[in-house]
C-alpha positions, -999 to 999 in steps of 0.1 A, spaced: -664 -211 382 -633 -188 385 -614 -172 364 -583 -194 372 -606 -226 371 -618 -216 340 -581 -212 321 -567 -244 338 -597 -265 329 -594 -248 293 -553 -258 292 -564 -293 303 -585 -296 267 -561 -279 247 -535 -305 256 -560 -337 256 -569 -325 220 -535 -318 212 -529 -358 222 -563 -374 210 -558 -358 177 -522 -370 171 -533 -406 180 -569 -407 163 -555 -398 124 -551 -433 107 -522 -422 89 -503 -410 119 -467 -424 122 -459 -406 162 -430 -428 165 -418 -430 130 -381 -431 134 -372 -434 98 -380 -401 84 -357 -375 77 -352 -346 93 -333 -326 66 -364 -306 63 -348 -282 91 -316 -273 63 -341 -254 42 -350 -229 67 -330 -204 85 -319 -212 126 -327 -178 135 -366 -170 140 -393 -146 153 -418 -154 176 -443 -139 193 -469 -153 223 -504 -144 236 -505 -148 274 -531 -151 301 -516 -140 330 -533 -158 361 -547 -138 383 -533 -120 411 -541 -131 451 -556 -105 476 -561 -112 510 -576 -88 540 -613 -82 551 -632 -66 525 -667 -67 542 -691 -67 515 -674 -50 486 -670 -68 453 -636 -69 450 -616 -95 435 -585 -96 406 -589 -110 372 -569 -127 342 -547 -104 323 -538 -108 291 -502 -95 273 -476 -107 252 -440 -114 245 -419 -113 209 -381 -110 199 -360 -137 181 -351 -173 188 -324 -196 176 -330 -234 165 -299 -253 172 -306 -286 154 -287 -313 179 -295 -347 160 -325 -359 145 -351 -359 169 -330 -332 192 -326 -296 198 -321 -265 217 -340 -235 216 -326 -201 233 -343 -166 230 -344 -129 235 -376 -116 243 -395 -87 254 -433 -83 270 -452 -66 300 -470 -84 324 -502 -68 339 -494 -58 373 -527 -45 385 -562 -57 370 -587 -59 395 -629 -53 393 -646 -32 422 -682 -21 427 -685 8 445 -723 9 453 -734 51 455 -745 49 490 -709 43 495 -694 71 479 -724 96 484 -734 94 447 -761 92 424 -748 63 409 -726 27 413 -691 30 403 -678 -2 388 -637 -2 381 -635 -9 341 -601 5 333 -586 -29 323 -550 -37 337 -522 -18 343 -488 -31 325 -456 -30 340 -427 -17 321 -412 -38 294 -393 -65 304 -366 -86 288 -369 -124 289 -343 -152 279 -358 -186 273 -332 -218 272 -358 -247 260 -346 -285 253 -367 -302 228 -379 -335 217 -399 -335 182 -411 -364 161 -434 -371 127 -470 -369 132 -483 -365 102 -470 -356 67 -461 -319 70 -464 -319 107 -436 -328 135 -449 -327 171 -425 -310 197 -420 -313 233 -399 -290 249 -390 -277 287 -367 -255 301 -361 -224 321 -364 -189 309 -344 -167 325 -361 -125 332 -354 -95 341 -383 -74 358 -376 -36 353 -377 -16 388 -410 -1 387 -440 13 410 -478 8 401 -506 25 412 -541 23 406 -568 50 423 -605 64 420 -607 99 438 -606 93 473 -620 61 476 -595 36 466 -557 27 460 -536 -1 449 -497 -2 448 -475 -30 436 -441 -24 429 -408 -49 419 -372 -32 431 -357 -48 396 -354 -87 404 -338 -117 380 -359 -149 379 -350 -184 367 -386 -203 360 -398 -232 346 -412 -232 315 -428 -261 292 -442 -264 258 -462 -287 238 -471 -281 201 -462 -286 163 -441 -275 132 -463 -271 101 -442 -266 70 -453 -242 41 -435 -235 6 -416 -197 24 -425 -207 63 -418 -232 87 -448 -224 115 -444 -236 147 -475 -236 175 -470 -237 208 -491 -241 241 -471 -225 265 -469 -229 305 -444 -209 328 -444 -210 366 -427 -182 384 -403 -190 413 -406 -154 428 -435 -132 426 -432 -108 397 -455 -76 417 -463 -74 453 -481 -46 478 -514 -32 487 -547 -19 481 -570 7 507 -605 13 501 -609 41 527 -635 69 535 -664 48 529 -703 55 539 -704 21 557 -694 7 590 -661 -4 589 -651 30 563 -619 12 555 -607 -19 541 -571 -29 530 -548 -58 523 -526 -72 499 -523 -79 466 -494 -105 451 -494 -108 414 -472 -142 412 -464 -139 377 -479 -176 360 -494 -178 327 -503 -198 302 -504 -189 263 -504 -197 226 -466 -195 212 -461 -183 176 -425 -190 158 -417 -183 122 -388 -199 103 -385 -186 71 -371 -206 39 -339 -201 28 -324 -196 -11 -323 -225 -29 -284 -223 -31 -282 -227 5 -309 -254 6 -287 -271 -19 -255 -265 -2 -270 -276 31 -283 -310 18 -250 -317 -2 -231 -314 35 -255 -333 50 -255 -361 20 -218 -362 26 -219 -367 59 -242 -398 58 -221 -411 32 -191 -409 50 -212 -425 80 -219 -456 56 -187 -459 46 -173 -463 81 -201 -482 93 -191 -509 60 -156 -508 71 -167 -513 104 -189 -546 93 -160 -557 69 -140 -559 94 -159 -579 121 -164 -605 93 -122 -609 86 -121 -612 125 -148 -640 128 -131 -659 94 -96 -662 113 -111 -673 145 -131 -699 129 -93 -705 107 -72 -709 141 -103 -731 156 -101 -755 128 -63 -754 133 -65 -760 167 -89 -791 163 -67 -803 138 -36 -805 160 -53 -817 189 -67 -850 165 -26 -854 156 -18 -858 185 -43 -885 195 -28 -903 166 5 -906 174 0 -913 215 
């Protein structure tokens, strides 16, 4: 199994246990429209988060004989602040500023010694090679609704908009071997979609996230050489794309606010509802004079119409 069949069959778990455990807990209300979601007033909008990312790996294409040569998952990260906007009940909005590194070259070679006229193999283990930071700006829609008590599962998707910092990347072993992947400073707009819960704590509102982003435009591109080689061709090269998809665990902390503003929050939004009852009365009080002077003006009409009978 690859290392990219290996991460999508794992993502495919994660979310079927995300799903079987939701449904399987007896208690478990996933469509519970009644409860409130006031709980969001005693924590602050603004947020930190911070993701782990597996960065899928990168394709190479050319003729490279019998080297073993191939690209692997990278793994890197992303954290800044995010805003909550609470739209209505089961509704919101998420927007962010974010910075990361994506791995722009991670690759595993063997370079066997009768190669390289040595004593020894050579086998690349340098790990990747991370681009320059880059800023990110995620703009998420999201659904969420009671699970379980404490718990509120969340659904969101969106884009996230990035900025990839002009850079040039190279990777080389004497005389052997080069790669070089470079991005000329390009904005993306991608897809991105996430699936996860709130758990809520006395001083933290934790929010867990499996998150999925597909890039529109690939992130790194250009090429790798293996040249002066003790083997019949002596050089090999191609190209090497990093596209720029991951998938990763999302990490957001809302911290709880003073009780003062707790208080002051629930007042406004116990004043609101009141004021939504009182219309809503009006509304019904209303409807029932209507209905009480049509029946009247029936009855009226009825009793005309039988006086005139009489009297033709």
């Amino acid at each position: 199994m690859t290392n990219y069949q290996f991460i999508m069959s794992s993502f495919k778990k994660i979310l079927l246990l995300i799903f079987i455990f939701n449904f399987s807990v007896g208690k478990a209300q996933f469509f519970d429209n009644d409860r409130s979601f006031d709980i969001f007033h005693s924590y602050t909008k603004w947020g930190v988060q911070v993701d782990g990312l597996a960065y899928l790996p990168a394709t190479i294409s050319g003729e490279k004989g019998d080297l073993s040569f191939q690209t692997q998952i990278g793994l890197s990260y992303k954290a800044g602040l995010v805003y909550n906007f609470n739209i209505v009940h089961h509704f919101g909005i998420r927007i962010g500023a974010l910075l990361g590194q994506a791995p722009a070259i991670n690759t595993f070679f063997l370079l066997k010694k009768q190669y390289i006229n040595s004593d020894k193999d050579y086998a690349n283990k340098k790990g990747a090679r991370y681009s320059p930071l880059n800023f990110s700006f995620p703009i998420l829609f999201e659904y969420r609704n009671f699970s379980i008590y404490r718990y509120i599962i969340n659904v969101s998707a969106g884009i996230q908009i990035q900025r990839t910092s002009p850079s040039t990347i190279i990777e080389n072993y004497d005389n052997y071997y080069t790669t070089t992947v470079n991005n000329p400073g390009t904005w993306s707009f991608d897809p991105v979609f996430k699936i996860g819960w709130y758990y809520q704590f006395p001083r933290v509102m934790m929010q867990t996230n499996v998150v999925y982003k597909y890039r529109l435009v690939n992130q790194y591109e250009g090429f790798y050489n293996f040249r002066n080689l003790n083997n019949d061709p002596p050089n090999y090269s191609g190209t090497y794309v990093l596209k720029g998809n991951y998938i990763g665990l999302s990490l957001d902390f809302f911290f709880h606010k003073q009780t003062r503003e707790v208080e002051a929050g629930c007042r406004t939004n116990q004043q609101s509802k009141q004021v939504h009852k009182r219309q809503k009365a009006q509304e019904r009080a209303k409807r029932r004079q209507e209905k009480k002077i049509k029946k009247a003006l029936k009855k009226k009409a009825k009793r005309m119409k039988k006086m005139r009978r009489r009297r033709g």
